[in-house]
Structure formats: C-alpha cells, structure tokens
N, C-alpha and C positions, 0 to 999 in steps of 0.2 A: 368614230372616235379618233384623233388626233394626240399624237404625242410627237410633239415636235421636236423635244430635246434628244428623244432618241430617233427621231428620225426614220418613223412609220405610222401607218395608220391603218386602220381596220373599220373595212363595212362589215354590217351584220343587216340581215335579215331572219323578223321573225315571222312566219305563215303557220297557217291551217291545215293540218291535213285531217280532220274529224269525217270527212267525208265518208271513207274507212268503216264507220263505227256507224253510220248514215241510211237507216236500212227500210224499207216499208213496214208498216204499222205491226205486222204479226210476225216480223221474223226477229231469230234471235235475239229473246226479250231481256237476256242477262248484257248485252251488252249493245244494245239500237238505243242510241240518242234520240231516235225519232218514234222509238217503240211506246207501247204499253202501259209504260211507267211515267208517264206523261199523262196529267189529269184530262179526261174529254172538254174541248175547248182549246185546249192550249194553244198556245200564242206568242211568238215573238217580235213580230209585225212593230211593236212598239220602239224596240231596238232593231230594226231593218231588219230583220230575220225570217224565220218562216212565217208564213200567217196561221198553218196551221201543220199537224201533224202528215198529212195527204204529202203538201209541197215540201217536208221536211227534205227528205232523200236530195230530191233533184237541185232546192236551192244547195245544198252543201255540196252537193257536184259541182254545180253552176260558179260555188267560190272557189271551188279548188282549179277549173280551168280559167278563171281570171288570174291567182294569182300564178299561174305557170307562166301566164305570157308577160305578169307584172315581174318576175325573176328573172329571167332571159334580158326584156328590156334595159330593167335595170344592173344587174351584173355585168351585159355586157360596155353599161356606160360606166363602172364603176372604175376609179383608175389609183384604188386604195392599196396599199402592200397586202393586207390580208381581206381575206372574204370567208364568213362566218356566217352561215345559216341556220337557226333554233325552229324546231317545231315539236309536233307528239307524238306522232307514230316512227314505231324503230328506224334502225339503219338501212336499208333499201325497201321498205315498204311505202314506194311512194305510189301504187296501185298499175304501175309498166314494169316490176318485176326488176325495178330498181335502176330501167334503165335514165329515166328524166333527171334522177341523180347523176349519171355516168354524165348526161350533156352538162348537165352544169359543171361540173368538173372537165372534163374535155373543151367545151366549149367557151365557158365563160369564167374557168379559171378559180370555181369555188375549194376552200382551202378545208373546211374544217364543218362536219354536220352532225350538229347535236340535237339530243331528239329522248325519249321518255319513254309514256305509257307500258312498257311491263318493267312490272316493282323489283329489280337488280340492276347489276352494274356488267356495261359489255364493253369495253374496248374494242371497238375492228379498224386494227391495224391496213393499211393501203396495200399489203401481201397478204393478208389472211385468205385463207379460200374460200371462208364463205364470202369473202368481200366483191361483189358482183359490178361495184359503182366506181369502176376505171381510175383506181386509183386514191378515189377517195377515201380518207381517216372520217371514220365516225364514230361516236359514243351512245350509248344507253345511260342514261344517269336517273336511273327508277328506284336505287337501292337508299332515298335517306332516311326511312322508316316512316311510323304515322299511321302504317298499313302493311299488312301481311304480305309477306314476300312472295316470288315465285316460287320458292321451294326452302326446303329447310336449309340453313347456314349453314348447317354440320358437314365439313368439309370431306363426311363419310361418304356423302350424298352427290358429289359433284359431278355423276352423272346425270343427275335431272339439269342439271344448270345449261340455261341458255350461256353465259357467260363468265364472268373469271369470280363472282362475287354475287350475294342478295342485298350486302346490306356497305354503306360507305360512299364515296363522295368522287369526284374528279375534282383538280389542279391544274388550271394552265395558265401556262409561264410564255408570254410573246414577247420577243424581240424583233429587230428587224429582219433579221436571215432566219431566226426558225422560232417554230412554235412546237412546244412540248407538253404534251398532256399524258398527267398522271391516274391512275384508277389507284383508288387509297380504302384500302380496306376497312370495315370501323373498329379495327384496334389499331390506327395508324399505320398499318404494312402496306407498303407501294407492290400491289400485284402486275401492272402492267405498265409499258410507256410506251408511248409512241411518238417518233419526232416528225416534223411536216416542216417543208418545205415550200417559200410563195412559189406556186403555178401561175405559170400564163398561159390561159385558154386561147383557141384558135383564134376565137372571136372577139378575146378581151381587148381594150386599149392600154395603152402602152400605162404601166404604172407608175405614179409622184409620190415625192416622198412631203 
C-alpha cells in the first residue's frame, strides 16, 4: 500500500500457520483439521490441497516451510516504511517457540504481527514478558463476537483471561514515524496501546519512501 502524500508505505504479508491445528487422523478430534470430522474420502486435491486425510498433516507442514522461506525472501527485498504480517495462530506460536518470529523482526525488520484463533483480545506490547519475539508488537484480535468467548467478560473473572479483553476490536493509526494500535473494549474503552516504531532489520534494504 502506498500513500504517497504522506509519504510512507506498507508491505503486508498474509500466511498460514493451520499447520498447528494439522494432526494425524485419531488425534485430537475437537480441534485436527485433518481429524475425524472430515467425511471418509475426503479431498482437497481439487483446490491443490490434500488429496486425502493420510497426506493432510505433512502437506500443511509442507506449506508452512514454503512459506518461511517465501518471508525471509521476500521481507528481506522489501524496502517499504512498514512491514505488517496477518496470519491465525497467536502471538509467538509460530511452532519454534516463537523464535521464526524473533528473525523476522531481527532480521528482516517485521514491524507489526497480527494473528487470531483464540476468541479475545491481547495486546503484547514489545516489553511485555511474556513477549518472547525480540521486540516484536503483536495482537490477538479473536474477541469480535459470533462465538463464545475464551472465558466470561465479567471483569470478576479476569484471572482466566489470556489477555486484556474477550470481547472488542483493535485500531490502528500509521503514519510515517509511528504506528499506534489500540485494543478497544466493546463498550468503546481503549484498554491498551502500544506505539511502534519502523525497524531496520539486519538483513533489510535500506527503506523508500
């Protein structure tokens, strides 16, 4: 995306990480893409996919180290003011315990990692301690309803909570010097903010505006 009048631009990347979720036929049947709950026969072979339940697992492995080295590649030719990467699985669940996250951000200068799958709202600030990804700001943006939360909203309960919120939205606001993202509760209360800063990875090229 280009905005030339203010004079920045932002790559984004969106990838897969379902691999995660990618599991042989009998295991964990409440939550294998590749389980059970898939009719005998099944097939995605039609849309390049699995051809069947058996190859499910390994082809979703199989995409997930393609696109590790299709990131790398490309971020480090990326020579955009910001870099924004969207996928499903949380904040450093990228199956190395968050560290593939760290290189991209170290490395190749990823700015900003938005990401889903459990139904609330997380903020993790680039100082937080559970933040394991060198620096990197990332969101959970799971809480816009539709579907039963992580746990009760009753702010009685907010020691079950993964994060600041079950139910409400994120906001961000980019300029060229900073990007600001807001966690907004669903009675309009701004629970969280975190500002970012463009990174230059080791490996990035030099950024245009």
């Amino acid at each position: 995306a280009e905005y030339p009048t203010q004079g920045f631009s932002v790559d984004m990347w969106f990838f897969d990480t379902n691999f995660q979720d990618a599991h042989a036929n009998d295991e964990d049947p409440d939550h294998n893409i590749c389980g059970p709950n898939n009719p005998a026969g099944a097939t995605c072979a039609s849309a390049g996919g699995p051809v069947d339940k058996d190859s499910c697992p390994s082809w979703f492995r199989g995409l997930w180290e393609q696109e590790k080295a299709w990131l790398t590649r490309t971020m480090e030719e990326s020579t955009a003011s910001w870099q924004i990467a969207v996928t499903h699985f949380p904040c450093a669940q990228d199956g190395q315990g968050g560290s593939f996250y760290r290189q991209l951000r170290q490395e190749y200068g990823l700015d900003l990692l938005v990401t889903g799958h459990r139904h609330d709202q997380e903020l993790w600030a680039y100082n937080d301690r559970r933040n394991n990804m060198g620096g990197l700001t990332c969101f959970v943006t799971g809480g816009g309803g539709g579907i039963t939360s992580e746990s009760s909203p009753n702010p009685m309960r907010k020691y079950e909570w993964y994060g600041e919120a079950q139910y409400g939205f994120f906001d961000i606001t980019v300029t060229k010097e900073r990007l600001t993202v807001e966690s907004i509760n669903f009675d309009g209360k701004v629970l969280r903010t975190a500002e970012v800063r463009p990174h230059q990875g080791s490996k990035s090229k030099e950024q245009t505006e």
